[in-house]
mmCIF file of the N, C-alpha and C atoms, coordinates in Angstrom:
data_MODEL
# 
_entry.id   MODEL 
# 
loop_
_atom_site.group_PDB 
_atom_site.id 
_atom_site.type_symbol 
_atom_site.label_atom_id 
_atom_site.label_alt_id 
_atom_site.label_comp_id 
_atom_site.label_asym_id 
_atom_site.label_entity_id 
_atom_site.label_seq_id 
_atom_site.pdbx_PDB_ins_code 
_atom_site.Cartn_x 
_atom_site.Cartn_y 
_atom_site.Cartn_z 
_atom_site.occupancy 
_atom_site.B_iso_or_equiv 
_atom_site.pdbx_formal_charge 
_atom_site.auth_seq_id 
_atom_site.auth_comp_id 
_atom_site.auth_asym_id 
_atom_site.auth_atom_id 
_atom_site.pdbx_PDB_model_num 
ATOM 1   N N  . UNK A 1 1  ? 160.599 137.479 34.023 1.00 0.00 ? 1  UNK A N  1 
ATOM 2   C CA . UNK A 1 1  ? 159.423 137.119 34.767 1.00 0.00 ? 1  UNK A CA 1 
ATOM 3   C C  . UNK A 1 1  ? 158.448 138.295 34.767 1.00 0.00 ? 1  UNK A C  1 
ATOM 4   N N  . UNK A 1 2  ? 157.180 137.748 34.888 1.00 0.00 ? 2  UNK A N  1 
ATOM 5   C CA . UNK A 1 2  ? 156.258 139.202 34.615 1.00 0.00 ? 2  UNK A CA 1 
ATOM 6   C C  . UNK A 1 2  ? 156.074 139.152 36.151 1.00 0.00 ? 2  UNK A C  1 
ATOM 7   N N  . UNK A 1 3  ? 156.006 140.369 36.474 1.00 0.00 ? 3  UNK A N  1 
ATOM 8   C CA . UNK A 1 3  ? 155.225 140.969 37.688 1.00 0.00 ? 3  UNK A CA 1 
ATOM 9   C C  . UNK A 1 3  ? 153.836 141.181 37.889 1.00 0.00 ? 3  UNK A C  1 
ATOM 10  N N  . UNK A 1 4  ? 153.398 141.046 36.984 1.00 0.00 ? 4  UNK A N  1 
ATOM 11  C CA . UNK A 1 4  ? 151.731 141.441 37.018 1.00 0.00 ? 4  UNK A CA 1 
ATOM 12  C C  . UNK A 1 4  ? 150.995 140.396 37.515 1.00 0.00 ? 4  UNK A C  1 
ATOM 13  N N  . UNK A 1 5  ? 150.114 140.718 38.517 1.00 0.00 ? 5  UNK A N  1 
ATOM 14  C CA . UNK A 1 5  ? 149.604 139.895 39.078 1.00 0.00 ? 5  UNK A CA 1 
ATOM 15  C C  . UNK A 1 5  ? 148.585 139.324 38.646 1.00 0.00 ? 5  UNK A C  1 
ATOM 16  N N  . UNK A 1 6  ? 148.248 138.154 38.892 1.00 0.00 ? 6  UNK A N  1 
ATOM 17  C CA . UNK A 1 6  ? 147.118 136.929 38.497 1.00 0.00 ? 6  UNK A CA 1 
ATOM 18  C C  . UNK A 1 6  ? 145.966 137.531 38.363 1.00 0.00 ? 6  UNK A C  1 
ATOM 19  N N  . UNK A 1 7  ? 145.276 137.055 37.641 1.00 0.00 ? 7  UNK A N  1 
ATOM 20  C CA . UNK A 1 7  ? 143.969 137.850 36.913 1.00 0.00 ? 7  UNK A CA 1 
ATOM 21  C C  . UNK A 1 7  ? 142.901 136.582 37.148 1.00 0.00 ? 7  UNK A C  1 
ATOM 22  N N  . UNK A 1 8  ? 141.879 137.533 37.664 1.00 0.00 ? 8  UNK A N  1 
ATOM 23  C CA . UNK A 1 8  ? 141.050 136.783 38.462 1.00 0.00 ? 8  UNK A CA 1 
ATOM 24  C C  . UNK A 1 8  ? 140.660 135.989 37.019 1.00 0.00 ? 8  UNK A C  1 
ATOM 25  N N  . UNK A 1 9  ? 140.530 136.083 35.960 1.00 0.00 ? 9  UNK A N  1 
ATOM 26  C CA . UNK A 1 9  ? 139.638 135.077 34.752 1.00 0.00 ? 9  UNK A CA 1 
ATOM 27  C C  . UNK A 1 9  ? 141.066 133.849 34.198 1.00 0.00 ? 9  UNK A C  1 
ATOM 28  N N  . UNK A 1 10 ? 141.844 133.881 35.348 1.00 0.00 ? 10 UNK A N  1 
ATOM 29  C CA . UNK A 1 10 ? 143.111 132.599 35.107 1.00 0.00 ? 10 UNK A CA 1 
ATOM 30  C C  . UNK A 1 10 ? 142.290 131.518 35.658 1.00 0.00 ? 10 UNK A C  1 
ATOM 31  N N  . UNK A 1 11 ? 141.738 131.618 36.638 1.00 0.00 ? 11 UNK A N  1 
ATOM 32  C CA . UNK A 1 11 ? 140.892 130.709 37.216 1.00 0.00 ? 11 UNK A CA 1 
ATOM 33  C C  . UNK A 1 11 ? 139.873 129.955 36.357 1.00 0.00 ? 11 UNK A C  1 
ATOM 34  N N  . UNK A 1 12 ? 140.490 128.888 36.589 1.00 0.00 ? 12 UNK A N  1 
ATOM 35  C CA . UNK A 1 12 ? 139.256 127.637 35.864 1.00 0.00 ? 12 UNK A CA 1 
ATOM 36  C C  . UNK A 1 12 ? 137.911 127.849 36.050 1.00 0.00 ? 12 UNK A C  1 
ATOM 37  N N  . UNK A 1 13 ? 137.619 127.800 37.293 1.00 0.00 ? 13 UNK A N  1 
ATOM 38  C CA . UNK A 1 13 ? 136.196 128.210 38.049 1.00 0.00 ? 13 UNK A CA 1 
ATOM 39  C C  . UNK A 1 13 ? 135.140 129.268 37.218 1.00 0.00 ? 13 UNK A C  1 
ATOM 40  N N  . UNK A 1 14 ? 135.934 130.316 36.486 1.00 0.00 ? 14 UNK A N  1 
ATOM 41  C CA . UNK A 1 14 ? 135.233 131.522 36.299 1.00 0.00 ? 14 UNK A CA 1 
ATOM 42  C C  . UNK A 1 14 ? 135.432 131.247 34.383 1.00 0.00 ? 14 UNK A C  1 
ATOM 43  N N  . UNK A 1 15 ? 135.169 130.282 34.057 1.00 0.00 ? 15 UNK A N  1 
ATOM 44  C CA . UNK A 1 15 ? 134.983 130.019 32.490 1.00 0.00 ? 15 UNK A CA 1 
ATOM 45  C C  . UNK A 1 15 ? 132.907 129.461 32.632 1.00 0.00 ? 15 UNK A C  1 
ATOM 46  N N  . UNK A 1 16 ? 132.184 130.585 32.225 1.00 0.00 ? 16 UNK A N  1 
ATOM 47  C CA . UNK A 1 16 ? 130.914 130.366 31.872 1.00 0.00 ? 16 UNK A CA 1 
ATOM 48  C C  . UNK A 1 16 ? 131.180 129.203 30.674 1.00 0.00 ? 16 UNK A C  1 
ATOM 49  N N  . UNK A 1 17 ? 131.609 129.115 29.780 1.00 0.00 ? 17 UNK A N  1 
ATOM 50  C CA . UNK A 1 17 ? 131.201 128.194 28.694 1.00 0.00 ? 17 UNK A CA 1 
ATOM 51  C C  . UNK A 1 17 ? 131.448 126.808 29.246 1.00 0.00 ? 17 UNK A C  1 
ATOM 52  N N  . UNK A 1 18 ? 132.990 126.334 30.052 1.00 0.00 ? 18 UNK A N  1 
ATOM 53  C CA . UNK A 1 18 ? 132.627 124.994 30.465 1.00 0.00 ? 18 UNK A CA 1 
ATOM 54  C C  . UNK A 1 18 ? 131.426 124.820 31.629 1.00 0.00 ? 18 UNK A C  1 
ATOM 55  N N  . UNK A 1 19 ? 130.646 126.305 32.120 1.00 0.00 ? 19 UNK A N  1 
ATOM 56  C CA . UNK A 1 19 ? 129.925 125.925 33.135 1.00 0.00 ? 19 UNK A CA 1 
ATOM 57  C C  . UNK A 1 19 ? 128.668 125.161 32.602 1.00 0.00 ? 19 UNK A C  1 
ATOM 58  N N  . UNK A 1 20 ? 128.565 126.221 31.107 1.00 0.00 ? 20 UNK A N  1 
ATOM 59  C CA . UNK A 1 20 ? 127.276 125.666 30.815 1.00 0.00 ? 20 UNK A CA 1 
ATOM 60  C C  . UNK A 1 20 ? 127.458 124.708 29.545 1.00 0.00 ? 20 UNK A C  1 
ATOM 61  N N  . UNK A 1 21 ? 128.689 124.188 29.397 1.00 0.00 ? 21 UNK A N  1 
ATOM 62  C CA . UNK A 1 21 ? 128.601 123.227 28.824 1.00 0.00 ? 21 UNK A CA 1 
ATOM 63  C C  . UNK A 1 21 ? 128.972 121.577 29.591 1.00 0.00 ? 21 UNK A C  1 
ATOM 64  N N  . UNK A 1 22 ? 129.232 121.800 30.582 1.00 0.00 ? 22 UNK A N  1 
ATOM 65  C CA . UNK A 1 22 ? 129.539 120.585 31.507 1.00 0.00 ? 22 UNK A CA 1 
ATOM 66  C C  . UNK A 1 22 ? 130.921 120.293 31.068 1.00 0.00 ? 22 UNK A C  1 
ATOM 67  N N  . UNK A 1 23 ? 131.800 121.038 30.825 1.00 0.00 ? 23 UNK A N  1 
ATOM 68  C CA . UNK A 1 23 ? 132.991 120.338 30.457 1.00 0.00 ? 23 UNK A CA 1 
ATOM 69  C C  . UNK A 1 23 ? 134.176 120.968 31.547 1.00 0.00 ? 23 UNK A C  1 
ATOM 70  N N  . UNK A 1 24 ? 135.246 120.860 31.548 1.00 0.00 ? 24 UNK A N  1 
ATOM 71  C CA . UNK A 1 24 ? 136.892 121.388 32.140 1.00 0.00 ? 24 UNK A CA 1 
ATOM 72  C C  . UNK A 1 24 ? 136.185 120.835 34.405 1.00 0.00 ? 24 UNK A C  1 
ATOM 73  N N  . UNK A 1 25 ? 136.584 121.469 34.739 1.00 0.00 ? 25 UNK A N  1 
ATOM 74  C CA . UNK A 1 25 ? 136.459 121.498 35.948 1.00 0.00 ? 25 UNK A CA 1 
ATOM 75  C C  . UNK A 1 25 ? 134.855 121.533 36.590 1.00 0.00 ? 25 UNK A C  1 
ATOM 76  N N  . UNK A 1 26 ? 134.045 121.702 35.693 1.00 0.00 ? 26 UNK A N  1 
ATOM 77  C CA . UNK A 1 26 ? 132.395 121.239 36.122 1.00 0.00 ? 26 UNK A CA 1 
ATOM 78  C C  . UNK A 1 26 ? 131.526 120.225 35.466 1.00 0.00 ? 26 UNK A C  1 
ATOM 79  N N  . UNK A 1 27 ? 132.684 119.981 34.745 1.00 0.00 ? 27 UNK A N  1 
ATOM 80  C CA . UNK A 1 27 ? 132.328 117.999 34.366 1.00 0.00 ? 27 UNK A CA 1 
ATOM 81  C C  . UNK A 1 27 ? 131.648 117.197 35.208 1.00 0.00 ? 27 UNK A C  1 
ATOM 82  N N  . UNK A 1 28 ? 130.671 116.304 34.770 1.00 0.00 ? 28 UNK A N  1 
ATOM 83  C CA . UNK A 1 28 ? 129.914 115.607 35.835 1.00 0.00 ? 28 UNK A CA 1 
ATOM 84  C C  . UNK A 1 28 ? 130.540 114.283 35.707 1.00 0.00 ? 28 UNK A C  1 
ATOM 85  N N  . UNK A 1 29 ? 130.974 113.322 36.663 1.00 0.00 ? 29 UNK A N  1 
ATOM 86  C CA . UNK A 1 29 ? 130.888 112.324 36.860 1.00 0.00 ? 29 UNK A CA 1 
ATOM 87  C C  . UNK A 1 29 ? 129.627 111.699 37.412 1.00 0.00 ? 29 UNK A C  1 
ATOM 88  N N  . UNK A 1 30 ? 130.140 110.307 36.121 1.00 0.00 ? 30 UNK A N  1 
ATOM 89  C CA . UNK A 1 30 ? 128.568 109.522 36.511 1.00 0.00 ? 30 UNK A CA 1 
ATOM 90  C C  . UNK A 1 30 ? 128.570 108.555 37.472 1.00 0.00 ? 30 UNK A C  1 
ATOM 91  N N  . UNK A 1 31 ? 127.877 108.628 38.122 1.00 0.00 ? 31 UNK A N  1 
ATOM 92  C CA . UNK A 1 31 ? 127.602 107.664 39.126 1.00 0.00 ? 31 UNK A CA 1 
ATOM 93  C C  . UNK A 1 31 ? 127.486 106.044 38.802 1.00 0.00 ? 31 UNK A C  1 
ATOM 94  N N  . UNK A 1 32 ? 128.179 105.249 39.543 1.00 0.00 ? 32 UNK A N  1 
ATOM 95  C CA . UNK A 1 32 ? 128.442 103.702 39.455 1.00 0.00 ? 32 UNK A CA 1 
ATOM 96  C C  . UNK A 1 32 ? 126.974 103.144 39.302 1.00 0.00 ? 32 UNK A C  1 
ATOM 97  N N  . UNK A 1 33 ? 126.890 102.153 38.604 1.00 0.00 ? 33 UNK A N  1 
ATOM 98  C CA . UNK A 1 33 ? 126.075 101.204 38.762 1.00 0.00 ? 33 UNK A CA 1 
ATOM 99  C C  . UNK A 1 33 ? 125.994 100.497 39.908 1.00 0.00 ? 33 UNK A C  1 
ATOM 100 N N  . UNK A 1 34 ? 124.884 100.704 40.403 1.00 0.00 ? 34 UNK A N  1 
ATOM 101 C CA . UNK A 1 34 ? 124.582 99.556  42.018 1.00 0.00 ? 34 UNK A CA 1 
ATOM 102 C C  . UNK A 1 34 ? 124.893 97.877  41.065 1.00 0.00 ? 34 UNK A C  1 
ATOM 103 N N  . UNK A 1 35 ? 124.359 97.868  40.128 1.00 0.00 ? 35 UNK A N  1 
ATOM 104 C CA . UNK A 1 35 ? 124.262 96.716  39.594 1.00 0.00 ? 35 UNK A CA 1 
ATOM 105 C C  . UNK A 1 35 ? 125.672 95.684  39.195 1.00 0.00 ? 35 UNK A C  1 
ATOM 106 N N  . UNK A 1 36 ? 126.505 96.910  39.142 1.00 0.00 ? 36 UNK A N  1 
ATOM 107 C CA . UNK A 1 36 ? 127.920 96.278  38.332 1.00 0.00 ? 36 UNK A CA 1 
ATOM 108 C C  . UNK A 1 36 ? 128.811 95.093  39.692 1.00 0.00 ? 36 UNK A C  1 
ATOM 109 N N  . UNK A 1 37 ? 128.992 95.627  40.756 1.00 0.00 ? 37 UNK A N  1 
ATOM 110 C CA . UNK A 1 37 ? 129.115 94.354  41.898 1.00 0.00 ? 37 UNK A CA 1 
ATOM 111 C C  . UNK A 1 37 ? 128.506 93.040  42.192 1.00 0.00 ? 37 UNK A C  1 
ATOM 112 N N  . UNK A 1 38 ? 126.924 93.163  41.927 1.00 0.00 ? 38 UNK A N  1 
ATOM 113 C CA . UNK A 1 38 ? 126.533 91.842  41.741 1.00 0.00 ? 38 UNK A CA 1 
ATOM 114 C C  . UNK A 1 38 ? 126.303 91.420  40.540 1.00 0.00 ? 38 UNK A C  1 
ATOM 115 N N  . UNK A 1 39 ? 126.833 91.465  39.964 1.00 0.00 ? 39 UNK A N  1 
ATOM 116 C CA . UNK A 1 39 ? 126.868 91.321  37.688 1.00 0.00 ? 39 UNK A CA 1 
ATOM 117 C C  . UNK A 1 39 ? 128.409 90.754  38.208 1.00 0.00 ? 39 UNK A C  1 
ATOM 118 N N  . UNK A 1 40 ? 129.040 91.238  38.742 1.00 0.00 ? 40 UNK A N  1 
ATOM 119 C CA . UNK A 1 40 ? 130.467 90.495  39.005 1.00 0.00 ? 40 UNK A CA 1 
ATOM 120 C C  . UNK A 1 40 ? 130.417 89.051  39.710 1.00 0.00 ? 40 UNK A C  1 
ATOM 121 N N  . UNK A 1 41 ? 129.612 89.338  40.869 1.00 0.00 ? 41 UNK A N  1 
ATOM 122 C CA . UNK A 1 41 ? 129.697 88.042  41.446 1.00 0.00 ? 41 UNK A CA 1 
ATOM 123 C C  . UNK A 1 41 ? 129.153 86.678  41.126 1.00 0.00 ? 41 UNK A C  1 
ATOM 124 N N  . UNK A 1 42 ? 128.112 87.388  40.384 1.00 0.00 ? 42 UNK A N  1 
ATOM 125 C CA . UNK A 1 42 ? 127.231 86.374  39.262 1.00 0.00 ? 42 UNK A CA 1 
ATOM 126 C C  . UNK A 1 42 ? 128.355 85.707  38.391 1.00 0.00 ? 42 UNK A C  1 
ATOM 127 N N  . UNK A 1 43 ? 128.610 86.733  37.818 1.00 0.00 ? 43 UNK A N  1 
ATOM 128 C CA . UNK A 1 43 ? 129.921 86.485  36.837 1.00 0.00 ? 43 UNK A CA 1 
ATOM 129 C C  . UNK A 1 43 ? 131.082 85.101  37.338 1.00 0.00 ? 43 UNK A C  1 
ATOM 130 N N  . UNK A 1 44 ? 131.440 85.843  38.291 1.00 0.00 ? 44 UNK A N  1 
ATOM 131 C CA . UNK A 1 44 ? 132.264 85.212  39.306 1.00 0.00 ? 44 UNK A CA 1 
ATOM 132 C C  . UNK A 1 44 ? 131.656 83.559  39.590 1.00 0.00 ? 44 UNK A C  1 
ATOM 133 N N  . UNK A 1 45 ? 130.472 83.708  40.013 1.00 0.00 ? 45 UNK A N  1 
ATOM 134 C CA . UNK A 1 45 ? 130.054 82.492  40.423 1.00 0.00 ? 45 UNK A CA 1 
ATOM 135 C C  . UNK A 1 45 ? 129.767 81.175  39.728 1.00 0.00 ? 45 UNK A C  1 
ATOM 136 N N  . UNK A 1 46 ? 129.143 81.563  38.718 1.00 0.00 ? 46 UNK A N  1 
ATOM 137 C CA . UNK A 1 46 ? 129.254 80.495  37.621 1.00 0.00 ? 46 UNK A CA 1 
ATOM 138 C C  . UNK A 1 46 ? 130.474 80.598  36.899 1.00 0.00 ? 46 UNK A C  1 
ATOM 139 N N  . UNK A 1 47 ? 131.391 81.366  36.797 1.00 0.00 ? 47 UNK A N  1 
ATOM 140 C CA . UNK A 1 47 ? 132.333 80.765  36.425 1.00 0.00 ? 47 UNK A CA 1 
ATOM 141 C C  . UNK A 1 47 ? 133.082 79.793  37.143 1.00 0.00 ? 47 UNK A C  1 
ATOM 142 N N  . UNK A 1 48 ? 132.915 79.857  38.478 1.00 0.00 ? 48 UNK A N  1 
ATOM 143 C CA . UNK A 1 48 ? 133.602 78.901  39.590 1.00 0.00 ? 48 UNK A CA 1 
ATOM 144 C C  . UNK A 1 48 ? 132.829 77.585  39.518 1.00 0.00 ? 48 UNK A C  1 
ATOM 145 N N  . UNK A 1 49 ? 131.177 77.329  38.894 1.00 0.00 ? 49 UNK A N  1 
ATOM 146 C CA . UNK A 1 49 ? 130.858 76.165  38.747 1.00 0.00 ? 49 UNK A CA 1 
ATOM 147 C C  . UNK A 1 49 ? 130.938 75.572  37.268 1.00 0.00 ? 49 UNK A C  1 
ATOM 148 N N  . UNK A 1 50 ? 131.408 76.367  36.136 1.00 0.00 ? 50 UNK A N  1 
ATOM 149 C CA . UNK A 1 50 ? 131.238 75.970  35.225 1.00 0.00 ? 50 UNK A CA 1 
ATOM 150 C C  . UNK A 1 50 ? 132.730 75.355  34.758 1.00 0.00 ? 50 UNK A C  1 
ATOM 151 N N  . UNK A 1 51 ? 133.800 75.915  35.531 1.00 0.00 ? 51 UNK A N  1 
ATOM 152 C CA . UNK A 1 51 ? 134.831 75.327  35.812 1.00 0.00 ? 51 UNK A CA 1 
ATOM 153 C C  . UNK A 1 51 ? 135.095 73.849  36.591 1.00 0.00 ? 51 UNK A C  1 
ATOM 154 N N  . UNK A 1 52 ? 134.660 73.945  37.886 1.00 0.00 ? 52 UNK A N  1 
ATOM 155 C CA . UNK A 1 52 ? 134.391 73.009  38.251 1.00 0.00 ? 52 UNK A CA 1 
ATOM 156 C C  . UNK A 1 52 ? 133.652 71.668  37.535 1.00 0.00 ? 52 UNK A C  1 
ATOM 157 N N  . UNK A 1 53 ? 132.876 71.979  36.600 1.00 0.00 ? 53 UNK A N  1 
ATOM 158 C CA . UNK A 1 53 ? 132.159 71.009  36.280 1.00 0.00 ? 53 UNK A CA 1 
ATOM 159 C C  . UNK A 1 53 ? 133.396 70.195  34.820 1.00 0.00 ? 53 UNK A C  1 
ATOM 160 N N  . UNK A 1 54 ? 133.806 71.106  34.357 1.00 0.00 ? 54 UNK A N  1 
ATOM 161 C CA . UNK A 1 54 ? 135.165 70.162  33.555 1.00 0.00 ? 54 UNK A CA 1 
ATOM 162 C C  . UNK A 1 54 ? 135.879 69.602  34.345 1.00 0.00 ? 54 UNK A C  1 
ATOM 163 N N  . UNK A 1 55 ? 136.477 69.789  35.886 1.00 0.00 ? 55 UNK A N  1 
ATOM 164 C CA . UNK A 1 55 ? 137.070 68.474  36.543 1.00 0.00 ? 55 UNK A CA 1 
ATOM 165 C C  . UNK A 1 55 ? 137.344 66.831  35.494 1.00 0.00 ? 55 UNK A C  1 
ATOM 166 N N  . UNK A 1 56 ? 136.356 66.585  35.761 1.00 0.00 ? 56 UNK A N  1 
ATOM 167 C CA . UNK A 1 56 ? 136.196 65.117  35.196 1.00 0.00 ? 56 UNK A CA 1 
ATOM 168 C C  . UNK A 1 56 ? 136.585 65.106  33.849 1.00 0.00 ? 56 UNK A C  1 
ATOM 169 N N  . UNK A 1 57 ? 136.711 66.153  33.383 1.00 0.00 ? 57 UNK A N  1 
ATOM 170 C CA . UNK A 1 57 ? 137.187 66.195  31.665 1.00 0.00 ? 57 UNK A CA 1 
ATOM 171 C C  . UNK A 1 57 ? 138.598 65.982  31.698 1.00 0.00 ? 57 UNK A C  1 
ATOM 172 N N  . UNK A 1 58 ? 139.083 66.077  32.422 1.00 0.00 ? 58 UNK A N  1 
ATOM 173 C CA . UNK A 1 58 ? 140.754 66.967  32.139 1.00 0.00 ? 58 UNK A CA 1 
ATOM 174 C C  . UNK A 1 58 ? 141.744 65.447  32.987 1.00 0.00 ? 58 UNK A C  1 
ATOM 175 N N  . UNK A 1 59 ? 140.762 65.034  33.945 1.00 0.00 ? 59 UNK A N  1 
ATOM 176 C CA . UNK A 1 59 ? 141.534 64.330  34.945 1.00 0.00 ? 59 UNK A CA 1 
ATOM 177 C C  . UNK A 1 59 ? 142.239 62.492  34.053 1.00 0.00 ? 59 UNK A C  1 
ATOM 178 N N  . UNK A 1 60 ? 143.315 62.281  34.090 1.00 0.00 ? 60 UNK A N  1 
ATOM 179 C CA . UNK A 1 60 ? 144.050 61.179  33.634 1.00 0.00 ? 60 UNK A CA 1 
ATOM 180 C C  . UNK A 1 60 ? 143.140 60.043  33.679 1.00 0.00 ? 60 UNK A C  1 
ATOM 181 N N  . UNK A 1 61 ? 143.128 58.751  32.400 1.00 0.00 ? 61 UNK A N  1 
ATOM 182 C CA . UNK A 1 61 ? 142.156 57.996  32.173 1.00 0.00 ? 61 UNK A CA 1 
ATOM 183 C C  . UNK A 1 61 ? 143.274 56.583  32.949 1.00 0.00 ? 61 UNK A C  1 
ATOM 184 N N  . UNK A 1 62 ? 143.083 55.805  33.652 1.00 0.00 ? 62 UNK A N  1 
ATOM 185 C CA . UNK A 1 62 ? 143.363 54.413  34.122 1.00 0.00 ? 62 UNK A CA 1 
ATOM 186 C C  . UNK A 1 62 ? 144.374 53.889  32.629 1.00 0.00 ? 62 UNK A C  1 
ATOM 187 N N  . UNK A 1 63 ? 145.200 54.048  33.161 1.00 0.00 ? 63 UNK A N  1 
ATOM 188 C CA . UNK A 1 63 ? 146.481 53.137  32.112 1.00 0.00 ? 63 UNK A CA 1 
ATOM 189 C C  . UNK A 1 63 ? 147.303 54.268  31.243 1.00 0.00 ? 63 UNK A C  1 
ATOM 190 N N  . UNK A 1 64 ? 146.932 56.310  31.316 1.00 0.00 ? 64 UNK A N  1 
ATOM 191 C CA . UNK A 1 64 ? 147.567 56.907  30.658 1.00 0.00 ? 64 UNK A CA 1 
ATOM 192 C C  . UNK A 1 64 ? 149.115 57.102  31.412 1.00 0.00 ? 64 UNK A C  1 
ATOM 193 N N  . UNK A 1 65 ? 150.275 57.000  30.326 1.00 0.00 ? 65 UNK A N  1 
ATOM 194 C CA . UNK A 1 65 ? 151.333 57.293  31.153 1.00 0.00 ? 65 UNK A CA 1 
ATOM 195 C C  . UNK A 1 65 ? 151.692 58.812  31.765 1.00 0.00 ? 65 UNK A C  1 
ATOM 196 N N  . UNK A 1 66 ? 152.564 58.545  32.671 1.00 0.00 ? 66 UNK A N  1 
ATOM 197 C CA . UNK A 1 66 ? 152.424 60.176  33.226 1.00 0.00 ? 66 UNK A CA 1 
ATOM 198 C C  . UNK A 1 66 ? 153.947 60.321  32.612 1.00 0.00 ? 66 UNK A C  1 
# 
């Protein structure tokens, strides 16, 4: 085991190149779309009527056997 103690440039924090390149631990996360929740529900919603509207497709014709 080494004895020598931790060296302050072990630290992630103190790397200039990912600082100024945006990368390791000063990576930016991008911020969500406001838009992507109601793009879902839209989504969501006509699919619940466009479903609905095959009902009548699917349902057994008068005289099919079950």
């Amino acid at each position: 085991m080494n004895r020598m103690p931790c060296s302050i440039t072990d630290d992630p924090y103190c790397d200039a190149s990912d600082y100024f390149e945006k990368e390791g631990v000063y990576k930016e996360t991008p911020e969500p779309n406001p838009d992507d929740q109601y793009d879902k529900w839209v989504e969501d919603k006509l699919f619940n009527i466009i479903k609905s509207s095959f009902k009548p497709l699917i349902t057994p014709h008068v005289g099919d056997k079950k």
